[in-house]
Backbone of each chain as nested JSON, in Angstrom:
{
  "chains": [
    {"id": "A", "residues": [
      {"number": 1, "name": "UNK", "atoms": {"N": [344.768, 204.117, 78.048], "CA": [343.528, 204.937, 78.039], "C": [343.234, 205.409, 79.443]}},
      {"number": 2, "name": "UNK", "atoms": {"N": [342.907, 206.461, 79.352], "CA": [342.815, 206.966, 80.641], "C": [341.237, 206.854, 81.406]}},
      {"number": 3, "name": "UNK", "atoms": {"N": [340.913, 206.905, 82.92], "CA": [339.639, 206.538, 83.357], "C": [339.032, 207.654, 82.768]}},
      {"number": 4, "name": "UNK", "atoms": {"N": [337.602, 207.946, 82.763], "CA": [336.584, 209.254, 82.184], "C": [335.747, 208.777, 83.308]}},
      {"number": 5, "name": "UNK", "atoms": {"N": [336.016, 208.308, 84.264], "CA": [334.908, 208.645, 85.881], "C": [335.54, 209.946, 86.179]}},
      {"number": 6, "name": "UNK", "atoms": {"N": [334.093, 211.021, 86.485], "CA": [333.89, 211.689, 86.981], "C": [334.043, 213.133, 86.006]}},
      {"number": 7, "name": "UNK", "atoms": {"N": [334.228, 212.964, 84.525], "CA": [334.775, 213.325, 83.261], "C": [332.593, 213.321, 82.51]}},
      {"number": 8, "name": "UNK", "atoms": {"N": [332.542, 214.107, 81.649], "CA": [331.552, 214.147, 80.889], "C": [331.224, 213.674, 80.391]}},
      {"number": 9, "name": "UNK", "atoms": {"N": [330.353, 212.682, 80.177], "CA": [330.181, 211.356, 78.921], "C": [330.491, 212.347, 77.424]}},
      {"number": 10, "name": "UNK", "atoms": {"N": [331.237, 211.001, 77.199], "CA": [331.35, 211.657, 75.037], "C": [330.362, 211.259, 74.617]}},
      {"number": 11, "name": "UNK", "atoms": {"N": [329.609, 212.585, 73.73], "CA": [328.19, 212.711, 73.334], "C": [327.986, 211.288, 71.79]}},
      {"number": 12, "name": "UNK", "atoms": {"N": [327.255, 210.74, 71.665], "CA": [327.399, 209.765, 71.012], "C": [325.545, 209.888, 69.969]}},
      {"number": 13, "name": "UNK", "atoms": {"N": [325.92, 209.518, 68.989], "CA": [324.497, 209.155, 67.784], "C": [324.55, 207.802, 67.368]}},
      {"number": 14, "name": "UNK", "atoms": {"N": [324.113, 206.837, 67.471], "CA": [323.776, 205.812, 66.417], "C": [322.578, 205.006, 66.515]}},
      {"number": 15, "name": "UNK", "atoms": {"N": [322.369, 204.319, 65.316], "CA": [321.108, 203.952, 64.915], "C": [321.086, 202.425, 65.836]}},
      {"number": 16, "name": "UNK", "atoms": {"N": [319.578, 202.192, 66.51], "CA": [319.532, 200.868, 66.755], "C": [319.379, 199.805, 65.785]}},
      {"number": 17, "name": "UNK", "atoms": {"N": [318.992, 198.645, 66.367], "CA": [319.145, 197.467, 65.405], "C": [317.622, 197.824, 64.097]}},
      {"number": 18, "name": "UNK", "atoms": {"N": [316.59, 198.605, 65.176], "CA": [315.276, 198.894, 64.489], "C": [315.516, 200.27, 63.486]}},
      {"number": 19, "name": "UNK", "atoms": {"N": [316.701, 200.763, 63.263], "CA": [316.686, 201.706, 62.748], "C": [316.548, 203.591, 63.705]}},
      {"number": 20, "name": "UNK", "atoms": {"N": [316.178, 203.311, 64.92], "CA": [316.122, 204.363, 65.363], "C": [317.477, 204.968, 65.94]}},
      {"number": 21, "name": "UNK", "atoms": {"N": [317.42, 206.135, 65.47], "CA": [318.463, 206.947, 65.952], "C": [318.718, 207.403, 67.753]}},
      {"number": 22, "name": "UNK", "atoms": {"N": [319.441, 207.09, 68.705], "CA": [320.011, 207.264, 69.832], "C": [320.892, 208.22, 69.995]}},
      {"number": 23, "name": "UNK", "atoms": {"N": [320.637, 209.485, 70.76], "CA": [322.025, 210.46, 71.166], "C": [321.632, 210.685, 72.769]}},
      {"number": 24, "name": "UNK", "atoms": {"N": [323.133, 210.887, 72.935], "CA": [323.216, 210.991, 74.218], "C": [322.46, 211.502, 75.03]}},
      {"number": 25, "name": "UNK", "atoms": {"N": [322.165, 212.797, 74.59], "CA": [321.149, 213.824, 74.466], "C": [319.778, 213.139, 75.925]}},
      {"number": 26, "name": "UNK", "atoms": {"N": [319.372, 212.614, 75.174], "CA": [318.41, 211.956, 74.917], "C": [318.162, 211.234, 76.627]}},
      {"number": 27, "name": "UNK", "atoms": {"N": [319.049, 211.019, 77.177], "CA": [319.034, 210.074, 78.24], "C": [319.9, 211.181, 79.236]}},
      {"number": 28, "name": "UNK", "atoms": {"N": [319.504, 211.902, 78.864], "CA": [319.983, 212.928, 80.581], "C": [319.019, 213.035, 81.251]}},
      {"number": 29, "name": "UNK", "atoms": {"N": [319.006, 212.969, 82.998], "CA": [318.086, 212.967, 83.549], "C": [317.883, 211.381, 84.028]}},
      {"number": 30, "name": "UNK", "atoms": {"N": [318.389, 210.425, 83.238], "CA": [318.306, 209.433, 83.691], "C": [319.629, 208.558, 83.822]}},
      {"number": 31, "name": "UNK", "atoms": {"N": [320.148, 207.745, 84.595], "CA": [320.914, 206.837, 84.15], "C": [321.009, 206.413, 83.508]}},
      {"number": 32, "name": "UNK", "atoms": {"N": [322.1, 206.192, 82.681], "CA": [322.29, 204.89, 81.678], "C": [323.555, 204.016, 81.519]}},
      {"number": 33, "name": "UNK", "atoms": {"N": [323.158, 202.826, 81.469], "CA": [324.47, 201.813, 81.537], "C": [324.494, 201.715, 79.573]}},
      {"number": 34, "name": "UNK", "atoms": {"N": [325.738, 201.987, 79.456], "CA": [325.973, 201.433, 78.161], "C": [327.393, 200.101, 78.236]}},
      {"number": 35, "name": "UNK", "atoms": {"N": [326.421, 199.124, 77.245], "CA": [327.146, 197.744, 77.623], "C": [327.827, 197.626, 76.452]}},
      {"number": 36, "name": "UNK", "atoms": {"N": [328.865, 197.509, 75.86], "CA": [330.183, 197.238, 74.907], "C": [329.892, 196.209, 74.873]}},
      {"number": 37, "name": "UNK", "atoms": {"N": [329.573, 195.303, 73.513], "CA": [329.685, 193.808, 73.613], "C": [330.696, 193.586, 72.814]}},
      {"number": 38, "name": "UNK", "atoms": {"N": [331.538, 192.672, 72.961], "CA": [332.721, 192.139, 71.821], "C": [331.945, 191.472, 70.718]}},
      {"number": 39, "name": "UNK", "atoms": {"N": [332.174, 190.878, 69.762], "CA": [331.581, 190.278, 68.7], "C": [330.744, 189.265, 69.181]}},
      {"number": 40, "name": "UNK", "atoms": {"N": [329.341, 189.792, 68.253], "CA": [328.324, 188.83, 68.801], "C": [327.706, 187.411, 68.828]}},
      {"number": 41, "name": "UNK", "atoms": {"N": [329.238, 186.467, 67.4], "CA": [329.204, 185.325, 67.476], "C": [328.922, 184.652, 68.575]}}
    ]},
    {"id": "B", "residues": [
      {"number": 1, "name": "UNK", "atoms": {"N": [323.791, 189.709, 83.291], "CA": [323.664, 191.136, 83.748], "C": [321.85, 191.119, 83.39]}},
      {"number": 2, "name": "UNK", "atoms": {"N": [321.14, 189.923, 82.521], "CA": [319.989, 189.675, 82.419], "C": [319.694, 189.561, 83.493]}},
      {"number": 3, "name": "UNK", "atoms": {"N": [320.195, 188.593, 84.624], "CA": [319.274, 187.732, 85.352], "C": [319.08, 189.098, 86.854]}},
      {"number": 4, "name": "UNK", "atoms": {"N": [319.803, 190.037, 86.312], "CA": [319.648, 191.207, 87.459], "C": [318.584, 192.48, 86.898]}},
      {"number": 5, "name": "UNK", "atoms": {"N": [317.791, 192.016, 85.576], "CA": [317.395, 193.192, 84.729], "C": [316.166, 193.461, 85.658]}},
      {"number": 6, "name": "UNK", "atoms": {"N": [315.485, 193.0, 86.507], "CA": [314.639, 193.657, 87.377], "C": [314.977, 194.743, 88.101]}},
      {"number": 7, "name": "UNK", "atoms": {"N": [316.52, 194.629, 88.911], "CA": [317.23, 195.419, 89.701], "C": [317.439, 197.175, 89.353]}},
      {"number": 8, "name": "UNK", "atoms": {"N": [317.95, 196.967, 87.851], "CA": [318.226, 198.061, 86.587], "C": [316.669, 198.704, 86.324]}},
      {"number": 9, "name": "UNK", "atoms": {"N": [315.664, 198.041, 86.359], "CA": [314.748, 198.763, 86.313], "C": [314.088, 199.443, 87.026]}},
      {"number": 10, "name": "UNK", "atoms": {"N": [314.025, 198.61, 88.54], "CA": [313.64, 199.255, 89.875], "C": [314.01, 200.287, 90.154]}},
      {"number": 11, "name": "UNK", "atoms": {"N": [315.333, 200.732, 89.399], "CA": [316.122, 201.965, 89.53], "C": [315.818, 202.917, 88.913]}},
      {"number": 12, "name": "UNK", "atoms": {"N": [315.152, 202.483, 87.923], "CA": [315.145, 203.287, 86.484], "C": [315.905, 203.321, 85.441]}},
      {"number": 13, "name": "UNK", "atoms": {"N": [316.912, 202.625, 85.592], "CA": [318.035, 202.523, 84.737], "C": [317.781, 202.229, 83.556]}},
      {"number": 14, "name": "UNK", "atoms": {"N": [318.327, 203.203, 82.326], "CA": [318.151, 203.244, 81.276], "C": [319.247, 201.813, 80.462]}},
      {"number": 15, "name": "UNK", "atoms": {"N": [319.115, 201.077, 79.72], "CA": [320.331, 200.123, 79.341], "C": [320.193, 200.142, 77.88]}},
      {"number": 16, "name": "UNK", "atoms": {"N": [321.744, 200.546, 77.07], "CA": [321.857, 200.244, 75.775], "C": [323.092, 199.488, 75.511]}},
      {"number": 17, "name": "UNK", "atoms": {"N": [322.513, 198.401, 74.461], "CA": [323.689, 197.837, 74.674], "C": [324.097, 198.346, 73.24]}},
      {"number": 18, "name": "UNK", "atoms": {"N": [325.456, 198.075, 72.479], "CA": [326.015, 198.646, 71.768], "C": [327.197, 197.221, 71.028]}},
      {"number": 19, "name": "UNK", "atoms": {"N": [326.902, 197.239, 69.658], "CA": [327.934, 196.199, 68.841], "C": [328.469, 196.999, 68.023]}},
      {"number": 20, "name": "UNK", "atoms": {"N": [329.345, 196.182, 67.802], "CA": [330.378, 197.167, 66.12], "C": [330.303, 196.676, 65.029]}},
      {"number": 21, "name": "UNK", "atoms": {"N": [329.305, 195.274, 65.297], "CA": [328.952, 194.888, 63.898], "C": [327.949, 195.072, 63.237]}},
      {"number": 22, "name": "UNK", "atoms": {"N": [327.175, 194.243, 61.942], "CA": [326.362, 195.065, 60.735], "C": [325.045, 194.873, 61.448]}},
      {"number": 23, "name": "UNK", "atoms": {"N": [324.241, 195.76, 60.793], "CA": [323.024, 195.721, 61.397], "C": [322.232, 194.337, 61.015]}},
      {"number": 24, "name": "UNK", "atoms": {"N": [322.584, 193.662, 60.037], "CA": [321.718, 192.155, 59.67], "C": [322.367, 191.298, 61.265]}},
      {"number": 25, "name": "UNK", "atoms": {"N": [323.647, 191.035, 61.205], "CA": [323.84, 190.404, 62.483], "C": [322.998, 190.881, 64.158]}},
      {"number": 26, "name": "UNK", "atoms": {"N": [322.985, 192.439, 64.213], "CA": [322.409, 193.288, 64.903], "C": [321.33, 192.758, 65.307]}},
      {"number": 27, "name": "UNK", "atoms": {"N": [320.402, 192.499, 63.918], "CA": [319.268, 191.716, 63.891], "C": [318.85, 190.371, 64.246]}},
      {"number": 28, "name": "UNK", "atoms": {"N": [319.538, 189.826, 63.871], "CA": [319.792, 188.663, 64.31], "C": [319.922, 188.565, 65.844]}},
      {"number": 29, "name": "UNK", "atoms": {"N": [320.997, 188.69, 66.138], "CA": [321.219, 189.148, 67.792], "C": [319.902, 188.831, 68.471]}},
      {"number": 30, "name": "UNK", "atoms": {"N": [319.203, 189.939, 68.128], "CA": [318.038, 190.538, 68.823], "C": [316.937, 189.785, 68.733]}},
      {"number": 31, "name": "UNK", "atoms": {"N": [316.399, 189.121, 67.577], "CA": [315.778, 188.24, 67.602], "C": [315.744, 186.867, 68.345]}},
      {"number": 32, "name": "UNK", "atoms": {"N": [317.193, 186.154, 68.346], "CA": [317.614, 185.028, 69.255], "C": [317.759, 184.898, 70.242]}},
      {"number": 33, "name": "UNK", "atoms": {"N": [318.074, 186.318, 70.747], "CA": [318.022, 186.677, 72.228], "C": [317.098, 187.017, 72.979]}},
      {"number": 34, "name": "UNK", "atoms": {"N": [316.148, 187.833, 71.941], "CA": [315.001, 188.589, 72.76], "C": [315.46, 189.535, 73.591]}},
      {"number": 35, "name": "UNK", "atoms": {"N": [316.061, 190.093, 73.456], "CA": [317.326, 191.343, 74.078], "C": [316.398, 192.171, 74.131]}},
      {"number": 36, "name": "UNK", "atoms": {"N": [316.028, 192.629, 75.799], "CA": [314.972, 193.526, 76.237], "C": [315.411, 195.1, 76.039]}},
      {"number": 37, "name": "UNK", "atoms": {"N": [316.608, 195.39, 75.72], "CA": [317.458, 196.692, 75.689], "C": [317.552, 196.9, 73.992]}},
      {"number": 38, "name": "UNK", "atoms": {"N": [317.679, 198.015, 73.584], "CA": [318.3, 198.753, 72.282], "C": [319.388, 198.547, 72.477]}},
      {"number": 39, "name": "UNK", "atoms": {"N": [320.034, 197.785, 70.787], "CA": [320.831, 197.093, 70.586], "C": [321.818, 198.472, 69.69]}},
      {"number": 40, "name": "UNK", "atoms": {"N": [322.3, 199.378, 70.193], "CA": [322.982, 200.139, 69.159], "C": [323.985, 199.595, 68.133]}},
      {"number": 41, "name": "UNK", "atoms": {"N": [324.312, 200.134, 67.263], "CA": [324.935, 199.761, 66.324], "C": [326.062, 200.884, 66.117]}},
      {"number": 42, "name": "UNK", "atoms": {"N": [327.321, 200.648, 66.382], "CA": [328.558, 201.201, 66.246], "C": [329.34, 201.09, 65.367]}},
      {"number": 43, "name": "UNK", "atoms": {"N": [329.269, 200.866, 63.699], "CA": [329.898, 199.913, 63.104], "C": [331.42, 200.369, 62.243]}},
      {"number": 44, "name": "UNK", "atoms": {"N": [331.464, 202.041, 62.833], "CA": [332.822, 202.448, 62.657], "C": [333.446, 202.479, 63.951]}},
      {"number": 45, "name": "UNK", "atoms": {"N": [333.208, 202.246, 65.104], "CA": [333.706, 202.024, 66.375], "C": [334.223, 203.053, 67.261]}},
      {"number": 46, "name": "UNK", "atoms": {"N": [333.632, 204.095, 66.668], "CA": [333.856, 205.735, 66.915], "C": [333.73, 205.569, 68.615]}},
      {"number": 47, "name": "UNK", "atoms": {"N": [332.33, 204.94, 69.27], "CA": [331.883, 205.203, 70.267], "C": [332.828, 204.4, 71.022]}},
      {"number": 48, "name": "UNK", "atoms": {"N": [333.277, 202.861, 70.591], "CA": [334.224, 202.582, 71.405], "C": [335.539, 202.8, 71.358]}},
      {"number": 49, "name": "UNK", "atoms": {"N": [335.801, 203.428, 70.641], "CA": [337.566, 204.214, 70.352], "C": [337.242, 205.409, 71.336]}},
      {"number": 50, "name": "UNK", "atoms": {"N": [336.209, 206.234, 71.827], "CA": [336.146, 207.307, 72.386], "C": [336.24, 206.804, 74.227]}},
      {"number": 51, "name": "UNK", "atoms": {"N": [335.612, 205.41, 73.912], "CA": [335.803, 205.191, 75.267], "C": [336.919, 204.073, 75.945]}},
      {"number": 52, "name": "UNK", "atoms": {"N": [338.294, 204.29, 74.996], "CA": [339.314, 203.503, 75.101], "C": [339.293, 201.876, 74.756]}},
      {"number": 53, "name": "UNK", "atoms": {"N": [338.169, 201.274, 74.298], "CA": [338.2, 200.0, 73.96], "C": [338.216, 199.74, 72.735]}},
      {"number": 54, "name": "UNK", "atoms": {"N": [339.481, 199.79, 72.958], "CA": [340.803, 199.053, 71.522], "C": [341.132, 197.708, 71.061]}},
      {"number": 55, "name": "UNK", "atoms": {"N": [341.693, 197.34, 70.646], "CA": [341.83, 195.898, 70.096], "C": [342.869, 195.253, 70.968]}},
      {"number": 56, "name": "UNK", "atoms": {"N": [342.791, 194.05, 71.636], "CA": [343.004, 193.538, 73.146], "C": [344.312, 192.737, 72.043]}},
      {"number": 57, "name": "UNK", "atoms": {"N": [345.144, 192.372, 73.261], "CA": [346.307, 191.505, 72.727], "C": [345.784, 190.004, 72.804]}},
      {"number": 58, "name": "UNK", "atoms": {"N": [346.697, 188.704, 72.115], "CA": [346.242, 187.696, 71.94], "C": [346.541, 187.314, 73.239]}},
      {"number": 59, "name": "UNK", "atoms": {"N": [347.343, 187.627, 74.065], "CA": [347.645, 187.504, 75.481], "C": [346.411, 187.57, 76.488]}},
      {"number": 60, "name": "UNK", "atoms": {"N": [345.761, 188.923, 76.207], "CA": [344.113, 189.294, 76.591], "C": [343.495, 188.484, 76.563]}},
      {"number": 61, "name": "UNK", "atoms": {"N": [343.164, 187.729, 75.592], "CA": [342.364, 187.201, 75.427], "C": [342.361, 185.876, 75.69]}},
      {"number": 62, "name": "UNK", "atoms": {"N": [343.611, 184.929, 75.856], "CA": [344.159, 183.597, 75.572], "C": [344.834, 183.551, 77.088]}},
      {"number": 63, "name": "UNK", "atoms": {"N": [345.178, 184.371, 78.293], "CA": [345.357, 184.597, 79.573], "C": [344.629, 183.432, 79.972]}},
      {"number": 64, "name": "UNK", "atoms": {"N": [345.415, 183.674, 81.488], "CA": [344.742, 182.094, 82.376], "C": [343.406, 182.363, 82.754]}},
      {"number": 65, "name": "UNK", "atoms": {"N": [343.027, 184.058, 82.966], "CA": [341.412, 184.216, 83.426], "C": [340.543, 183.67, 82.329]}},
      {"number": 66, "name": "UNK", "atoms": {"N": [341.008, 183.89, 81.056], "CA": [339.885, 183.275, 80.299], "C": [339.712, 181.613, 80.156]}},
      {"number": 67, "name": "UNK", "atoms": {"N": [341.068, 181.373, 80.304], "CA": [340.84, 179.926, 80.504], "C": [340.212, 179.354, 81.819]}},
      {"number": 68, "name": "UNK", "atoms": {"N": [340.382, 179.965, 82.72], "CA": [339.785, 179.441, 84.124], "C": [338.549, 179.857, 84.088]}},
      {"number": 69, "name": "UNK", "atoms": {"N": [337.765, 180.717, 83.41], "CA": [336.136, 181.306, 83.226], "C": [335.609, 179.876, 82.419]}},
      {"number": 70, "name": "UNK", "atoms": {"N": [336.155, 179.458, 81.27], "CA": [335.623, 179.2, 80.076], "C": [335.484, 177.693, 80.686]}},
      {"number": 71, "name": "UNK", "atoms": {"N": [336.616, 176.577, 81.83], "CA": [336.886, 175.946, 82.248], "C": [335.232, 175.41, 83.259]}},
      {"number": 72, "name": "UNK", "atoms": {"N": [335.178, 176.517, 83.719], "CA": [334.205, 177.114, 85.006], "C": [332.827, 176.317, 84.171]}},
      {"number": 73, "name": "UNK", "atoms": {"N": [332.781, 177.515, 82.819], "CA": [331.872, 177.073, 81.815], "C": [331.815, 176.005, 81.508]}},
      {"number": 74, "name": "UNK", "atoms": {"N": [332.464, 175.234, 81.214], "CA": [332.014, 173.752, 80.7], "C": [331.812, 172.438, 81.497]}},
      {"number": 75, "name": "UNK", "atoms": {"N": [332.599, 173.095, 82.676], "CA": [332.215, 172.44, 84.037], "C": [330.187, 172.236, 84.762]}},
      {"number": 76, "name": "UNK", "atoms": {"N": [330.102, 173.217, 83.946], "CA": [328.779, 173.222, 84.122], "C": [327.617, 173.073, 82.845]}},
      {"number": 77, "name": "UNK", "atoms": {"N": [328.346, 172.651, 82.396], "CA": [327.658, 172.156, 80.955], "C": [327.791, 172.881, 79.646]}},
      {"number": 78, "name": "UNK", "atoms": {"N": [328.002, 174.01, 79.748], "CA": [327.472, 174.6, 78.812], "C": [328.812, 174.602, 77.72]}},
      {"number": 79, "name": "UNK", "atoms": {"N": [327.796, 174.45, 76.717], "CA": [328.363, 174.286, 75.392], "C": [329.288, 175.343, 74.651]}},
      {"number": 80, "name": "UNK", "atoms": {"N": [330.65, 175.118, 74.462], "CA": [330.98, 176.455, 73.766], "C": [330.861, 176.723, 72.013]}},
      {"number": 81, "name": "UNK", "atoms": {"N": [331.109, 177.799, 71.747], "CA": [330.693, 177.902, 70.292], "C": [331.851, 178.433, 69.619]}},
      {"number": 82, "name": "UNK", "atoms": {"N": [332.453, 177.846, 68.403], "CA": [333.228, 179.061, 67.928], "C": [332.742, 180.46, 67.838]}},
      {"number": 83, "name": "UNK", "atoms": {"N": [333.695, 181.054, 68.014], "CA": [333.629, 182.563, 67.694], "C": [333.825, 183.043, 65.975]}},
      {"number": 84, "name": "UNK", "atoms": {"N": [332.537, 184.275, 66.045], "CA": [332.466, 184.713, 64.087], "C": [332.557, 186.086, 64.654]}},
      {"number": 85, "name": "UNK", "atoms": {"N": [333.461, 186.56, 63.684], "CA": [333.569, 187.861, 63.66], "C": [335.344, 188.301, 64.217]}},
      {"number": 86, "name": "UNK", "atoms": {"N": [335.582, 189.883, 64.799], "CA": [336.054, 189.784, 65.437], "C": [336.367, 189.691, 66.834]}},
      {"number": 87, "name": "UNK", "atoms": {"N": [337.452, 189.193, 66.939], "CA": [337.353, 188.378, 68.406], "C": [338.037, 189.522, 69.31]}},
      {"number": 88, "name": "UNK", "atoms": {"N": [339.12, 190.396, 68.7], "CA": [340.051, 191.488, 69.003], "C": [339.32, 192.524, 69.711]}},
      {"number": 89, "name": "UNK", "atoms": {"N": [338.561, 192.914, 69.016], "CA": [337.996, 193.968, 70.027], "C": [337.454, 194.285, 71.649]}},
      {"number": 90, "name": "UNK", "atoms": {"N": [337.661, 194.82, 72.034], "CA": [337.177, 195.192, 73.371], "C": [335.954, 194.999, 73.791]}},
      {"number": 91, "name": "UNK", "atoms": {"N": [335.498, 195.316, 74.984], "CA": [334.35, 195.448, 74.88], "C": [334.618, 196.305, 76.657]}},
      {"number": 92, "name": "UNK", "atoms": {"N": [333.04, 195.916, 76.914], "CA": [333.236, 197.02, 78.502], "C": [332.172, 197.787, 78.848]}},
      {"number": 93, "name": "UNK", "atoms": {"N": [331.81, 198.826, 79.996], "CA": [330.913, 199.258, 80.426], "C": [331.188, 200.625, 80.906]}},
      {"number": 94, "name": "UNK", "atoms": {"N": [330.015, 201.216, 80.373], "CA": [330.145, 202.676, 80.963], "C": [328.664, 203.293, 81.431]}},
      {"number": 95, "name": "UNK", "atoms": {"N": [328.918, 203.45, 82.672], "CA": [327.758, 204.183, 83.712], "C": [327.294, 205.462, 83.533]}},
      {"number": 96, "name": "UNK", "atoms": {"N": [326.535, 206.296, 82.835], "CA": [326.603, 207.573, 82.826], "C": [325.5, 208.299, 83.768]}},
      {"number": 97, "name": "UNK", "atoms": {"N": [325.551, 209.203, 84.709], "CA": [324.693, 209.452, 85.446], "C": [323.653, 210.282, 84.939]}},
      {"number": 98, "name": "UNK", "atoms": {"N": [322.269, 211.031, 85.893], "CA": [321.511, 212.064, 85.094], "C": [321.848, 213.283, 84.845]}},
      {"number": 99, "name": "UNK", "atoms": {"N": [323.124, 213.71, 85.258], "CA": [323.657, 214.734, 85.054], "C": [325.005, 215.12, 83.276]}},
      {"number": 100, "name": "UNK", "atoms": {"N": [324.636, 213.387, 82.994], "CA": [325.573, 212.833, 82.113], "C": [326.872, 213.18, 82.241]}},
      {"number": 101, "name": "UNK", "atoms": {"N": [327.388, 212.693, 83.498], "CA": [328.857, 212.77, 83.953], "C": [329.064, 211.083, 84.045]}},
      {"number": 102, "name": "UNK", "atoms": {"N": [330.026, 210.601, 83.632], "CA": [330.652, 209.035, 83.931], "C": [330.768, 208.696, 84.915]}},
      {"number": 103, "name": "UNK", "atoms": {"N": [329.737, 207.96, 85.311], "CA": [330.03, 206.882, 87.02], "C": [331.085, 206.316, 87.337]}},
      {"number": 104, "name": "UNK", "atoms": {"N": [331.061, 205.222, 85.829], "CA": [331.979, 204.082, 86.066], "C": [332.138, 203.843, 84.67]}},
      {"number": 105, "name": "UNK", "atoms": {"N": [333.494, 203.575, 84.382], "CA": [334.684, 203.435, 83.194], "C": [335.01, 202.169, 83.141]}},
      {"number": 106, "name": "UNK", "atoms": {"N": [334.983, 200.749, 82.257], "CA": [335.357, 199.905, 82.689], "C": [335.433, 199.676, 81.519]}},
      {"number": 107, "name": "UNK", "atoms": {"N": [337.255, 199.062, 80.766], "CA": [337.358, 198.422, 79.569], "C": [337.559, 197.399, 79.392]}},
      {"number": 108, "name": "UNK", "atoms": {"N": [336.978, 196.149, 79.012], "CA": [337.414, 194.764, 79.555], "C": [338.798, 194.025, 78.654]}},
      {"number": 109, "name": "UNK", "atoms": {"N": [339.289, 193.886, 80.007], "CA": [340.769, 193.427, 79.468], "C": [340.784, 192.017, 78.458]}},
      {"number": 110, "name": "UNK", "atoms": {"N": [339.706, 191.219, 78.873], "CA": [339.685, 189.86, 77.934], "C": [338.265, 189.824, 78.045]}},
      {"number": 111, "name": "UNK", "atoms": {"N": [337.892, 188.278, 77.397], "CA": [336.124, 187.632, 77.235], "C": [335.898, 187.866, 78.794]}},
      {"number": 112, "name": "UNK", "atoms": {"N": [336.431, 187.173, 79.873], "CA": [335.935, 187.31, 81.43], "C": [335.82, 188.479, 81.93]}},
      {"number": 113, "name": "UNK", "atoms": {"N": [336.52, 189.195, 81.468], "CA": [336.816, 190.443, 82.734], "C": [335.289, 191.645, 82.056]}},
      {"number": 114, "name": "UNK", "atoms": {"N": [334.663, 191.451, 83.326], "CA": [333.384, 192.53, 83.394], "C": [332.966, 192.914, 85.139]}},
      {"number": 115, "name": "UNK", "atoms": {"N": [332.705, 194.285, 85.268], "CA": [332.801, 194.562, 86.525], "C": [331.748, 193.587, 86.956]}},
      {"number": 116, "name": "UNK", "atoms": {"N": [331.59, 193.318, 88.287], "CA": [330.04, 192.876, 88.967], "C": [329.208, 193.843, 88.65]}},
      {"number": 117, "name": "UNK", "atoms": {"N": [327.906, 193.142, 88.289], "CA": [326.624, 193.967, 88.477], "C": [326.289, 194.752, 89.913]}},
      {"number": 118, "name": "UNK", "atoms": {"N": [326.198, 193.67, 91.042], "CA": [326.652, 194.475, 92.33], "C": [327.541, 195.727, 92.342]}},
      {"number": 119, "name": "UNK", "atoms": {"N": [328.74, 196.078, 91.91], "CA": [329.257, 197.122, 91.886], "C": [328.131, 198.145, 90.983]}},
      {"number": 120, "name": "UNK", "atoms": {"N": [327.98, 197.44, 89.865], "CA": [327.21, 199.113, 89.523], "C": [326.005, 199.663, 90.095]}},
      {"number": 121, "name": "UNK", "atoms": {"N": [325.02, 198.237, 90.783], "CA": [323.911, 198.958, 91.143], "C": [324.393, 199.656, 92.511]}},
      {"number": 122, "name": "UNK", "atoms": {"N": [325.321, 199.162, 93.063], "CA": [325.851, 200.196, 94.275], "C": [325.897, 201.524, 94.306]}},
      {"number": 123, "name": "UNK", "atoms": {"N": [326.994, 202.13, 92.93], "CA": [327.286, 203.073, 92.115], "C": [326.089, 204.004, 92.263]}},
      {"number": 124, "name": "UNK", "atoms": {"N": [325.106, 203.083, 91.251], "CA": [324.057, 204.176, 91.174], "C": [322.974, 204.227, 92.291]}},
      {"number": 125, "name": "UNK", "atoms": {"N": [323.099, 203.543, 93.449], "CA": [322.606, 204.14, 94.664], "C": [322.903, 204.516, 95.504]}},
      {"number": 126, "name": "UNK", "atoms": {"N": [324.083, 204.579, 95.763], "CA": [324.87, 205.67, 95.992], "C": [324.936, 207.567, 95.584]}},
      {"number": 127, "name": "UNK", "atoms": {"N": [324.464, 207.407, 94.45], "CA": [324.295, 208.56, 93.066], "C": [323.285, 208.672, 93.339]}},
      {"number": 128, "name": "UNK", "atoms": {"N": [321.755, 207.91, 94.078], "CA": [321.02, 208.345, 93.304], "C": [320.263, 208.459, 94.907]}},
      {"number": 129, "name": "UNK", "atoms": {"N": [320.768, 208.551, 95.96], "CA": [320.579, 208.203, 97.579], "C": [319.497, 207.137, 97.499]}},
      {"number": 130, "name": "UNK", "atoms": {"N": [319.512, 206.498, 96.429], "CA": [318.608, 205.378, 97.008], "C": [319.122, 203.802, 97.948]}},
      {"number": 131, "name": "UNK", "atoms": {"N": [318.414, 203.503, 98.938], "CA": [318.98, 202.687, 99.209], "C": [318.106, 201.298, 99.397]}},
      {"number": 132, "name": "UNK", "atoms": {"N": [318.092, 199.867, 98.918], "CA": [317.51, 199.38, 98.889], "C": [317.283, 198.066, 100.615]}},
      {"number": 133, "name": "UNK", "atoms": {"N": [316.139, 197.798, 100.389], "CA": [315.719, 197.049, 101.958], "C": [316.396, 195.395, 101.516]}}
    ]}
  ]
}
């Protein structure tokens, strides 16, 4: 897989745990760390 | 990456964290944790197939770093738990700035391997000319 620093974030939708919908969209203008968790056992 | 969540905010830093499993576990999660961040839910894995975190080898995962982390861990008490679910998948971090261009790309090779928090708040003050006293 290749690095995507300095590359466009891939635009992304999904629902939180509360049901609300998240797009990328949404968080321009600000930073955002998105954290990958492996299985949450 | 909790015990730095003051740091992330001082910044402004937006944080989502993101699973590939069902939203009842989701729930769960969130409740036991008290997980101050939106817990996204990925559960066709679209978002992490887009950002190269694939299903790790048993090598990945079963490597001497994880044994020397996990070692570290119990050295200091803490209790380990079996693992539910899958264990294969990736996991990892991605920085996106306000311009929504990628800071920082990071796919974690096993359970241990995660950049320092230090590296990212660097990143983004660096990005963001802030510099802290």
């Amino acid at each position: 897989m290749r690095d995507l620093t300095g590359k466009p974030a891939i635009p992304f939708r999904l629902r939180d745990s509360n049901g609300r919908i998240h797009l990328l969209e949404e968080y321009r203008g600000r930073w955002l760390m998105m954290v990958f968790h492996r299985h949450l056992g | 990456m909790r015990d730095r969540e003051t740091e992330f905010e001082r910044r402004k830093v937006q944080v989502a964290v993101v699973t590939f499993e069902n939203d009842f576990l989701a729930r769960r999660y969130v409740e036991e944790t008290s997980l101050p961040w939106p817990l996204l839910v990925d559960d066709t894995r679209e978002t992490y197939r887009n950002y190269g975190m694939l299903t790790a080898s048993f090598w990945d995962l079963w490597g001497p770093k994880t044994w020397w982390v996990y070692s570290r861990e119990i050295l200091k008490g803490a209790e380990l738990r079996k693992s539910e679910g899958d264990i294969y998948q990736r996991g990892g971090d991605v920085l996106i700035d306000p311009n929504g261009i990628v800071a920082l790309h990071h796919v974690g090779a096993g359970p241990a391997d995660r950049p320092p928090v230090e590296r990212m708040l660097q990143r983004i003050d660096r990005g963001s000319g802030h510099h802290p006293r």
